[in-house]
N, C-alpha and C positions, 0 to 999 in steps of 0.2 A: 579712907579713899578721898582723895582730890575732890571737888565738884567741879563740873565741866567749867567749859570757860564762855567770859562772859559776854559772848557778841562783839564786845568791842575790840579790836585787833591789836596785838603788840605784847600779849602775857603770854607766860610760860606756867602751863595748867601746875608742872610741877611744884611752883611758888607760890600758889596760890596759898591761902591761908584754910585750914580746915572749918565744915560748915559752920558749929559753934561758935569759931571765932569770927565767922562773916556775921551771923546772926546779933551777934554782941558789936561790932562796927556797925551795921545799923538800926539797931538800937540806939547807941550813941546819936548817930548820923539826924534819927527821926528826934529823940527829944533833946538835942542842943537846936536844932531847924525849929522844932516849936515855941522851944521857949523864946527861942530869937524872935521870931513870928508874934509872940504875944507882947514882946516888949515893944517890938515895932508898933505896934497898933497903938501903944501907947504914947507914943513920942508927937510933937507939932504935925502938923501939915507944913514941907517947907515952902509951899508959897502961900502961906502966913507968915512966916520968921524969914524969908529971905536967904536961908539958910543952903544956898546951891551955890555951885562953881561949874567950873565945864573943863574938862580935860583936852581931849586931841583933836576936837572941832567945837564950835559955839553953840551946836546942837546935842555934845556929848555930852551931858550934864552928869553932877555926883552930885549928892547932898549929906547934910550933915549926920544924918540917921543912916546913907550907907555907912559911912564910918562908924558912927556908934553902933552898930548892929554886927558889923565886922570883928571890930576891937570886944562886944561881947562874947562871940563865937570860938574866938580866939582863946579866951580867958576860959570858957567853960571846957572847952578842948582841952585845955594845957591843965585843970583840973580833973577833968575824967581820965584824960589818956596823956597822962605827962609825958614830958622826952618827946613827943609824935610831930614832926614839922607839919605848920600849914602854909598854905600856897592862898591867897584870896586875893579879889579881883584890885582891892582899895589899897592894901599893904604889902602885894607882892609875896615876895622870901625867896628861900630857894627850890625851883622847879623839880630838881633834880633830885633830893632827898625829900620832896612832900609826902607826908603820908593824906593829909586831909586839903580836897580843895572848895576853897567859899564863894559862892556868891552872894553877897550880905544882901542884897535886893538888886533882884531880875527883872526889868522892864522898869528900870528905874525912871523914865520918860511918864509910863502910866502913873507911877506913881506919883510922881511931880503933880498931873493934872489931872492926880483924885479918879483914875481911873481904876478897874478892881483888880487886872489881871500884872501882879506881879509878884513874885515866890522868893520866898530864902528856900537857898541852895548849898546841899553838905555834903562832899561825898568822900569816900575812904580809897585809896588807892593801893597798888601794888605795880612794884617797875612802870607806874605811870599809867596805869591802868585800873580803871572803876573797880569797884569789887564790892562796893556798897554804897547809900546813897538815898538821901531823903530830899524833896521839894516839897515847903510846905506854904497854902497860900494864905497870907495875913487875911484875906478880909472873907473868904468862905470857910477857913478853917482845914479844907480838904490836906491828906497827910498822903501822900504819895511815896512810894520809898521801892526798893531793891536789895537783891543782896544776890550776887553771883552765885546760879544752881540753885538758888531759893525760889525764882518768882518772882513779881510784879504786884505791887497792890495799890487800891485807892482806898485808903482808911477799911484795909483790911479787905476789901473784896477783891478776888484774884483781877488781873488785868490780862486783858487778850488781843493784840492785833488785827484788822479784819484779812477777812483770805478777799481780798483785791484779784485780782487777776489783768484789768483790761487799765492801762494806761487810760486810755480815751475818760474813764468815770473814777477815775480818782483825782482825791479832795487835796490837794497841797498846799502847806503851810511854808510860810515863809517870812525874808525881812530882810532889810535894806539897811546897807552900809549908814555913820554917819558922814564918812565923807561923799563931796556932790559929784566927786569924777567919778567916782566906784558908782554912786546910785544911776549915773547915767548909762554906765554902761551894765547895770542889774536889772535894767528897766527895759533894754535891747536883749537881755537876754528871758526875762517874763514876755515881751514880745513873741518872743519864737517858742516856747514853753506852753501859754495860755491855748493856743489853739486847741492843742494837741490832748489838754487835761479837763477835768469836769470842772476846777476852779481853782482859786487862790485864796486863803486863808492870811492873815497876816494881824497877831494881836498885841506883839510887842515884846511878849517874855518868849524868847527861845528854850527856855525849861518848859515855859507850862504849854507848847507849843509841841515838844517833844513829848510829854506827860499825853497829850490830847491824840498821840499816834498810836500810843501805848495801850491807849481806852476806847482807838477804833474810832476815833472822833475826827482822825483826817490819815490817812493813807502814807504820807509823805512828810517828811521835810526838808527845806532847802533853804542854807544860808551860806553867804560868803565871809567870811574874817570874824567869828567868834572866837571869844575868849574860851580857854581850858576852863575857866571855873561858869561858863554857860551851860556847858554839856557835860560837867563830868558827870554830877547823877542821875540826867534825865535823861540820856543816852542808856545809862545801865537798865533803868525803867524801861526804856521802849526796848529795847535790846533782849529783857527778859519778859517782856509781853511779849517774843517773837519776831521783834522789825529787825532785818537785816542794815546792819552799820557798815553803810559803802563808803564814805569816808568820815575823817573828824581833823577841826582844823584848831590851833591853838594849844598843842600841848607842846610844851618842849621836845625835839627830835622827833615829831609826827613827820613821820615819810609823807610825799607825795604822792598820788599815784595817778591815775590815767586822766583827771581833771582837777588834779592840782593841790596843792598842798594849804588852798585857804577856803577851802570851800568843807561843811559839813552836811552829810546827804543821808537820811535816817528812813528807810520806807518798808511797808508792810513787802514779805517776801517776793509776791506774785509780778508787784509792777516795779520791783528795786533794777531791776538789767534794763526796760524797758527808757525806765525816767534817767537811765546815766545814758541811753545813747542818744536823748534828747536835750538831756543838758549840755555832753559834747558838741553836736549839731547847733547849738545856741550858743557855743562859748563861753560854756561857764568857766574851761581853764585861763579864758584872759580877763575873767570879771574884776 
């Protein structure tokens, strides 16, 4: 029999893969992310070696250990699970045939500036949808992971959502564009937002951001213009601790829906209707 489907919207239960073979993609998922994770810890500091560029703004930064840590991922992938395309945030490929998508290092900002919270990210896909999926974070070790109909766990203890209910006392996580015309108008829309909620959270990794919804550690999340390989498997994570996935932005032929096709909205059940007719109200669809 099937296992149901996994929160995140766009699969056809019928194609999913049977549980064994979800259980076996994350497994994969969880020790290629570790190992990646340990090789990470091992490489310079790049502002010791100088070792960064910056992509699509002067504040988007890459460094040289994204790459190496990617072209790892890549290689141990293409050794476990031969033939399987991957899709990663540094090398691209093709979206449309990916089986695996990477994010070789999440919050790469923190990690420029020796901060702790940033994660390798692995996840398994089907017709472009999670199905498995490990975060794992270099500098505490913690192993996060998923597998569609399987659960949620944080180095093995189940993970749970909180039962939220009231907008007003819920904790939201979030994160700002790097370009400055989007952060201004993300900043108009936390404006209209902040009254309404108990707080705002914001720590740089959109995985371990989503991971911290999954573990009841924040209610909410909310970002505009993420990458497919930010949320592929810390979506499936929160998704199977229970959080309702009202939208996800960055995957190839992601539909739009009632606030937009670049915005990603991840929140515990009780306050997910509540926080999308706030963000409408706030303009999240013209952020």
């Amino acid at each position: 029999m099937a296992p149901r489907t996994t929160g995140v919207p766009g699969v056809d239960p019928a194609r999913l893969p049977a549980p064994d073979e979800i259980a076996e993609l994350r497994r994969v998922a969880e020790r290629v992310s570790g190992e990646a994770a340990a090789h990470l810890r091992t490489l310079p500091a790049p502002r010791e070696t100088g070792a960064v560029s910056t992509k699509s703004t002067p504040t988007d930064v890459v460094t040289e250990s994204d790459r190496a840590i990617e072209t790892l991922v890549r290689a141990r992938l293409a050794e476990l699970r031969p033939g399987e395309a991957v899709f990663g945030e540094e090398a691209a490929g093709d979206a449309a045939a990916a089986r695996w998508v990477v994010d070789p290092v999440d919050g790469t900002v923190n990690y420029l500036y020796g901060l702790p919270w940033y994660a390798v990210s692995v996840a398994a896909v089907v017709d472009g949808v999670s199905v498995a999926g490990a975060v794992v974070e270099p500098v505490s070790g913690r192993v996060w992971s998923a597998g569609a109909g399987l659960g949620a766990t944080c180095d093995g203890a189940p993970l749970a959502v909180t039962g939220e209910t009231e907008l007003s006392l819920a904790l939201v996580g979030t994160g700002f564009a790097y370009s400055a015309q989007r952060r201004a108008r993300q900043a108009a829309m936390v404006a209209t937002l902040l009254p309404r909620i108990r707080d705002l959270r914001r720590n740089g990794s959109a995985a371990l951001e989503l991971c911290g919804v999954a573990a009841g550690r924040a209610d909410a999340f909310v970002e505009h213009g993420l990458g497919w390989w930010d949320w592929a498997a810390a979506a499936l994570i929160a998704a199977e601790a229970g959080a309702r996935v009202v939208a996800v932005s960055g995957r190839a032929g992601a539909a739009a829906d009632r606030l937009g096709s670049e915005i990603t909205v991840i929140a515990t059940p009780g306050v997910a209707d509540a926080l999308v007719e706030v963000l409408h109200e706030a303009g999240a669809v013209d952020v």
